[in-house]
C-alpha positions as CSV (number, residue, x, y, z in Angstrom):
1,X,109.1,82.0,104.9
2,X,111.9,83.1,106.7
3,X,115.1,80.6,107.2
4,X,117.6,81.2,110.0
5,X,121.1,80.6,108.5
6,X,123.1,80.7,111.4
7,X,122.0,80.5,115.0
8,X,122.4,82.9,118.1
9,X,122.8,81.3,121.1
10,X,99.0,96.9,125.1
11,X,98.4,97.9,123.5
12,X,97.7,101.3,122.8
13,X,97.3,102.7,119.3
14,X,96.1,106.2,119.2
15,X,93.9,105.9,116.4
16,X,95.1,102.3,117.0
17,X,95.5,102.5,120.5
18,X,94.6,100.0,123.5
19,X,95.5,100.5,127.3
20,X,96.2,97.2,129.2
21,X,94.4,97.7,132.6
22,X,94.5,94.6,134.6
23,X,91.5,93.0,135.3
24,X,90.0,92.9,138.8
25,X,89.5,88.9,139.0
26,X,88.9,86.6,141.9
27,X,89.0,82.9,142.3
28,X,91.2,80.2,141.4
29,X,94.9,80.6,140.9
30,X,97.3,78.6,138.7
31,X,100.4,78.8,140.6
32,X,103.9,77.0,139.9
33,X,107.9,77.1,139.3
34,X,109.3,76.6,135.8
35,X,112.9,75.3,135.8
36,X,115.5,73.9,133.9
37,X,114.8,70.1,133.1
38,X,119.1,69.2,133.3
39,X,120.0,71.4,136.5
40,X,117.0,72.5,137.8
41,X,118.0,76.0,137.9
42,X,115.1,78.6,137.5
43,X,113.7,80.0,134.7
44,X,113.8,83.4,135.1
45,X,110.8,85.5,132.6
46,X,109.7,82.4,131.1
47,X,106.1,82.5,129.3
48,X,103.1,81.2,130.9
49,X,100.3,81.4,128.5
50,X,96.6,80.4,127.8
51,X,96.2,79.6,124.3
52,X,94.2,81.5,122.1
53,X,93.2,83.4,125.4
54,X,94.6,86.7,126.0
55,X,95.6,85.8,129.1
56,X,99.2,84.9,130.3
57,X,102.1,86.0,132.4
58,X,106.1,85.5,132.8
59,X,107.6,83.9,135.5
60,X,109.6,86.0,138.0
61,X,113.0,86.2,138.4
62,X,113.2,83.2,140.6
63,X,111.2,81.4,138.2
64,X,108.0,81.6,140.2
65,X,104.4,82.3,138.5
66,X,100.5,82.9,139.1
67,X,97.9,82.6,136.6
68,X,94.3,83.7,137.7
69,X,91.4,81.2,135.8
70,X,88.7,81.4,137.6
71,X,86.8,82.6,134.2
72,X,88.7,79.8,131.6
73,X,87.2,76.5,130.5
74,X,88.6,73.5,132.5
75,X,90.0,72.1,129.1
76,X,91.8,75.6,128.0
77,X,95.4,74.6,127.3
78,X,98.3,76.4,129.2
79,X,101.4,76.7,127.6
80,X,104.9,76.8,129.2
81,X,107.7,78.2,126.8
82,X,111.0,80.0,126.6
83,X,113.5,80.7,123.8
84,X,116.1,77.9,123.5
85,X,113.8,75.3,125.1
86,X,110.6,72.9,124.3
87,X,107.3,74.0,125.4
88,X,105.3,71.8,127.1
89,X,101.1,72.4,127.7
90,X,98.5,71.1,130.4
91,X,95.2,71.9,130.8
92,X,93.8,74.3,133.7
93,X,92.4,71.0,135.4
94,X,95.7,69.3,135.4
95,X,97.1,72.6,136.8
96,X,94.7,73.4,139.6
97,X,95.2,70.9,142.6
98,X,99.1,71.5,143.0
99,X,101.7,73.8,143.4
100,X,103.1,73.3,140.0
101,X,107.1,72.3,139.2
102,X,107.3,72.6,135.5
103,X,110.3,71.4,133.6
104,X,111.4,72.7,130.3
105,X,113.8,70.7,128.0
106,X,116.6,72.4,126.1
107,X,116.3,72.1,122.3
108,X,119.1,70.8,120.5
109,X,120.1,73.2,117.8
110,X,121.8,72.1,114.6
111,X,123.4,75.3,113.3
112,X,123.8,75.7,109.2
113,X,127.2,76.6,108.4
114,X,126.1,79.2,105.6
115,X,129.4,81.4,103.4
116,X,128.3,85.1,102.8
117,X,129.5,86.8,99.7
118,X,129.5,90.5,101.5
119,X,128.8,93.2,99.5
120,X,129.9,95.4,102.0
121,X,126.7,97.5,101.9
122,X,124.4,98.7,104.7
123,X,121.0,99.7,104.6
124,X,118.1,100.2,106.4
125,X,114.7,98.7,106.5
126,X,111.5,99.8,109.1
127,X,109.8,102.1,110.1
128,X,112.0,105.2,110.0
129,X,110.1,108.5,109.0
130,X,108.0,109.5,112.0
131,X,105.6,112.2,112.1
132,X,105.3,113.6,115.7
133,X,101.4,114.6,115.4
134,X,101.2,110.6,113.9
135,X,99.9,108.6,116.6
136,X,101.7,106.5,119.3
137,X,101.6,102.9,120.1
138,X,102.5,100.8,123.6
139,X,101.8,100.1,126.8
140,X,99.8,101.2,129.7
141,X,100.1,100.1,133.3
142,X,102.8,98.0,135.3
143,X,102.6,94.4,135.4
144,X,99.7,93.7,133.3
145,X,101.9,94.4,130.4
146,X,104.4,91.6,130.7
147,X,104.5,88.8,127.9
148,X,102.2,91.1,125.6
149,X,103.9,92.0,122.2
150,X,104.5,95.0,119.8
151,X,106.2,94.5,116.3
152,X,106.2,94.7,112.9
153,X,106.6,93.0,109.3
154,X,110.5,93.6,107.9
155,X,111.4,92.4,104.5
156,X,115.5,91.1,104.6
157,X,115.3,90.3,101.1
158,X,116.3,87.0,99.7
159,X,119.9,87.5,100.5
160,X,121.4,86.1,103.9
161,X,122.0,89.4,106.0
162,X,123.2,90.8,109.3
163,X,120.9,92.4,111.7
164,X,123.4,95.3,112.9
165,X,121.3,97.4,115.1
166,X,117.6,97.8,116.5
167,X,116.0,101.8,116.5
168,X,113.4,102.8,118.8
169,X,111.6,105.7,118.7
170,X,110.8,106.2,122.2
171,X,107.4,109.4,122.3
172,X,107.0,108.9,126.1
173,X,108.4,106.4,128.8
174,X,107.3,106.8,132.7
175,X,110.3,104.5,133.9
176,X,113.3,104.6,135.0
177,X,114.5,101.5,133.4
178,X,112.1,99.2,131.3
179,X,113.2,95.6,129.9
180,X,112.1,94.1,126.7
181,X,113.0,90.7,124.9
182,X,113.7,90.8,121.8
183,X,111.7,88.1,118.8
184,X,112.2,87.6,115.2
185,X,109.8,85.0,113.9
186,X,108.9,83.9,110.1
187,X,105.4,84.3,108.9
188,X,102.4,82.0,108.2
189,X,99.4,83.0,106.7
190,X,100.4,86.2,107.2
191,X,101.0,86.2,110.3
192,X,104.5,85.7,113.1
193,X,105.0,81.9,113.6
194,X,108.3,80.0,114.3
195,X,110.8,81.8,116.6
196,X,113.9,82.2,114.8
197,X,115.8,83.2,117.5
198,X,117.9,80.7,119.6
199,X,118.7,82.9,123.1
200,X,116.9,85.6,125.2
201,X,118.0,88.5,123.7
202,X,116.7,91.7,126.7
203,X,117.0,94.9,125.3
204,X,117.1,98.2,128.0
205,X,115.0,100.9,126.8
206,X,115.8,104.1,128.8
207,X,114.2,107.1,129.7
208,X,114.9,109.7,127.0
209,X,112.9,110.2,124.3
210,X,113.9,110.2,120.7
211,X,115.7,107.7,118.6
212,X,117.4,104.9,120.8
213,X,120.2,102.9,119.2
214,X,120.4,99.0,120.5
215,X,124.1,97.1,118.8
216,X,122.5,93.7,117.9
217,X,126.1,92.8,115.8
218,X,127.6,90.9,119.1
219,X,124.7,88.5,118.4
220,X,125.5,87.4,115.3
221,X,121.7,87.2,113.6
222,X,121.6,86.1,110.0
223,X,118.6,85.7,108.2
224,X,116.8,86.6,105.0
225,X,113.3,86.5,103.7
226,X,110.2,88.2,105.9
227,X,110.1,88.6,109.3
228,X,107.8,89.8,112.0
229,X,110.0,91.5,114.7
230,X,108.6,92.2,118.1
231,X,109.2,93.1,121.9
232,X,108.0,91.7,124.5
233,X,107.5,93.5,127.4
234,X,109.4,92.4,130.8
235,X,109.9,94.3,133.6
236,X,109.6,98.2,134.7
237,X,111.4,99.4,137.4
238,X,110.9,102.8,139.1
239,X,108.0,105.0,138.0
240,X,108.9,108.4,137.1
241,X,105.6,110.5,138.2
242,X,106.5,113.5,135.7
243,X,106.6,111.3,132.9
244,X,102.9,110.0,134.0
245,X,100.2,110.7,131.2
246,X,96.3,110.9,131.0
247,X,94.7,108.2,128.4
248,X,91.9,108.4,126.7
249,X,90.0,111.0,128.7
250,X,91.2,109.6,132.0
251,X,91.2,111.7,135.2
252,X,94.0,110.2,136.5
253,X,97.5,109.6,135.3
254,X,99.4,106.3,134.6
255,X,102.4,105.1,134.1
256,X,103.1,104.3,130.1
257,X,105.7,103.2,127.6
258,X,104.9,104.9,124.1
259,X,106.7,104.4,120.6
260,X,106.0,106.9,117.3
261,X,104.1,105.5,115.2
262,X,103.5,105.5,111.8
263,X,99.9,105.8,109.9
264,X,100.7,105.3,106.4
265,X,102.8,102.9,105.9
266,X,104.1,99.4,107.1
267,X,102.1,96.1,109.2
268,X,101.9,96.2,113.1
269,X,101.5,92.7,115.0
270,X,100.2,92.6,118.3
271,X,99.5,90.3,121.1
272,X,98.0,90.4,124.8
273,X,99.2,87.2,126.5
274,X,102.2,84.8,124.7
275,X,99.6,82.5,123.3
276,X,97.2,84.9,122.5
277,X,96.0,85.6,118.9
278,X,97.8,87.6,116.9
279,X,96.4,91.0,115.9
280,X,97.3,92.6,112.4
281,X,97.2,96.3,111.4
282,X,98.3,97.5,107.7
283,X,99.1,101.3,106.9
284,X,100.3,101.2,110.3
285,X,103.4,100.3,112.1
286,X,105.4,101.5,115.5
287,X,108.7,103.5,115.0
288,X,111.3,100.5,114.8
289,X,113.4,100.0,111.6
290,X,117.1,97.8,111.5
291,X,120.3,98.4,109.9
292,X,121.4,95.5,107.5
293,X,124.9,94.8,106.6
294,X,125.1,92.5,103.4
């Protein structure tokens, strides 16, 4: 399992591939504000999320939130989370009647002091080699893409290392500007668990396709062992209608966000809602890899 030393404060596969179309659904409505428990100060793209449902949502940038549930069991268990805070979880009963103020707790974080012998080596680890007829994997659609996930399994080694950069490589994006927060979590049973990170770390994906560099050093992430990285997608701004693409025999074009992706090689995690099951792919993984210093 992976061990944090030092703190820092859909899926579409082509031969893997799913497009996240929202559903048309009527009927009830969990609605609410998620804040800060101290200064009551909004949460801004917190996760709202049915567990083991794929269904969830963020909350807006005023903290604000809707959940439809006219189709979940009055006992399915909504969970309220952000990185750096405790989650708290109600049922969809207890969450029906009201207009919902929910208050999140800050976690206190006991940082390791940890003394790294460096090497002063870099290297690489990921998904780097990309074959352009490969595949792609990503998301389809506007807002029924936020809180789902994209990742993949890293091996740091034993050693405690530096996470120095993150690499995209970006086959097709129909936005202006698209924002996605970055998670790094250990593993159980194969699969991403803990969140190892200690802030919201958004990353701005642009445009251009190709390789796209993101500096991670300012954050100061040290870790070692194996890792599931992943983004989570956030907002889109702007669509770009020559960037717009036809899926899967469609007719009609929609906006996506596509990544490279590799066939052979590597383990892709995915997830449609931020309590949703996890989803586990081998010989296949999305074209993201890291730079290590050690």
């Amino acid at each position: 399992m992976a061990k944090m030393k030092v703190g820092i404060n859909a899926l579409i596969l082509s031969t893997i591939f799913f497009l996240l179309i929202s559903p048309n659904l009527r009927g009830q409505v969990i609605q609410g504000k998620l804040i800060d428990s101290t200064d009551e100060r909004p949460l801004a793209y917190g996760n709202v999320g049915v567990v083991n449902f794929s269904r969830g949502t963020i909350t807006n940038e005023r903290g604000e939130f809707e959940l439809m549930c006219s189709d979940l069991p009055q006992d399915a268990e909504v969970r309220f989370s952000m990185i750096g805070y405790e989650s708290q979880a109600f049922t969809v009963h207890d969450l029906l009647s009201n207009f919902n103020t929910i208050k999140l707790i800050k976690k206190a974080i006991e940082l390791e002091e940890v003394t790294i012998k460096w090497k002063g080596t870099t290297r690489q680890i990921g998904t780097s080699k990309i074959s352009k007829t490969g595949g792609v994997c990503g998301w389809g659609g506007t807002d029924f893409g936020r809180g789902h996930e994209l990742g993949l399994l890293l091996g740091l080694g034993n050693e405690t290392v530096k996470i120095e950069d993150l690499n995209l490589r970006v086959h097709k994006q129909s936005f202006d500007t698209i924002v996605f927060r970055l998670h790094i979590r250990s593993l159980e049973n194969g699969l991403p668990s803990e969140e190892l990170l200690t802030e919201n770390i958004y990353l701005t994906v642009s445009e251009y396709s190709g390789w796209q560099k993101i500096d991670l050093s300012v954050y100061n992430i040290f870790m070692s062992g194996d890792v599931a990285l992943s983004l989570e997608w956030i907002r889109v701004s702007n669509v770009i209608k020559k960037n717009l693409v036809k899926m899967n025999g469609a007719k009609t074009v929609t906006p996506v966000v596509l990544f490279n992706l590799n066939k052979k090689s590597g383990t892709i995690f995915s997830r449609r809602g931020s309590e949703a099951k996890w989803r586990k792919e081998e010989n296949n993984s999305p074209g993201f890899y890291i730079s290590l210093k050690e």
